[in-house]
N, C-alpha and C positions, 0 to 999 in steps of 0.2 A: 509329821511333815504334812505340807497343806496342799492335794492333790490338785484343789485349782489356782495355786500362784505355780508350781514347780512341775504340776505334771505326773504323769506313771510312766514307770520305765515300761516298753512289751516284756511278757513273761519269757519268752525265748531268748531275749536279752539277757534277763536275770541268771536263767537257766545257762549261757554259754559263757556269761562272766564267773559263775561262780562252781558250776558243777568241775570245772578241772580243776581247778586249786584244791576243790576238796577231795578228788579222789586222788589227787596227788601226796596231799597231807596224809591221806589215810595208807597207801600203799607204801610210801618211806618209813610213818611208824610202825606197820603189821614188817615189813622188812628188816630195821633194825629192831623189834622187838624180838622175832625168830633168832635172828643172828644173835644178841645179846644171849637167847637163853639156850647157844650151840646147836641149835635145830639147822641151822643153816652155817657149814664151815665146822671147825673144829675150835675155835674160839671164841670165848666169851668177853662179855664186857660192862665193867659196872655202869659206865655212860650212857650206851646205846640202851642201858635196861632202866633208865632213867628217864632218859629224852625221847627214845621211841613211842610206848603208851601215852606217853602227852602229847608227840603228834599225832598220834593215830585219833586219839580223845578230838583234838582239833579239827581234823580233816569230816571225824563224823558230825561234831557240831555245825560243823561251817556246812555242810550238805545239808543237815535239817531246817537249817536256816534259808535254806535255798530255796530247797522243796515246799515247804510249807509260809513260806513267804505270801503275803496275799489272802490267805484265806482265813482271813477273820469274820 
């Protein structure tokens, strides 16, 4: 992208758009990932042991992506 037609976003920007989506991603995967392997409840779940680690995978990507945004 070309910082003098479009501009830079402020980093606090960056930082408030994107750090809660990821630590949201990442606390629903660590939640149903627990749940799925009966650490949390009494019931397991082949889904939640599927779908959770790839949110949680996401929620940490989408942070590093955040955090380290900029600093090339």
């Amino acid at each position: 992208m070309d910082p003098d037609r479009y501009g830079t976003r402020p980093r606090w920007q960056t930082l408030a758009l994107g750090l809660p989506p990821a630590v949201l991603l990442l606390a629903i995967g660590v939640w149903w990932t627990l749940l799925s392997w009966g650490v949390i409840g009494d019931q397991t779940s082949q889904a939640f042991s599927i779908v959770g680690p790839i949110f949680a995978g996401l929620g940490v990507a989408l942070g590093w992506v955040v955090l380290n945004r900029g600093r090339r």
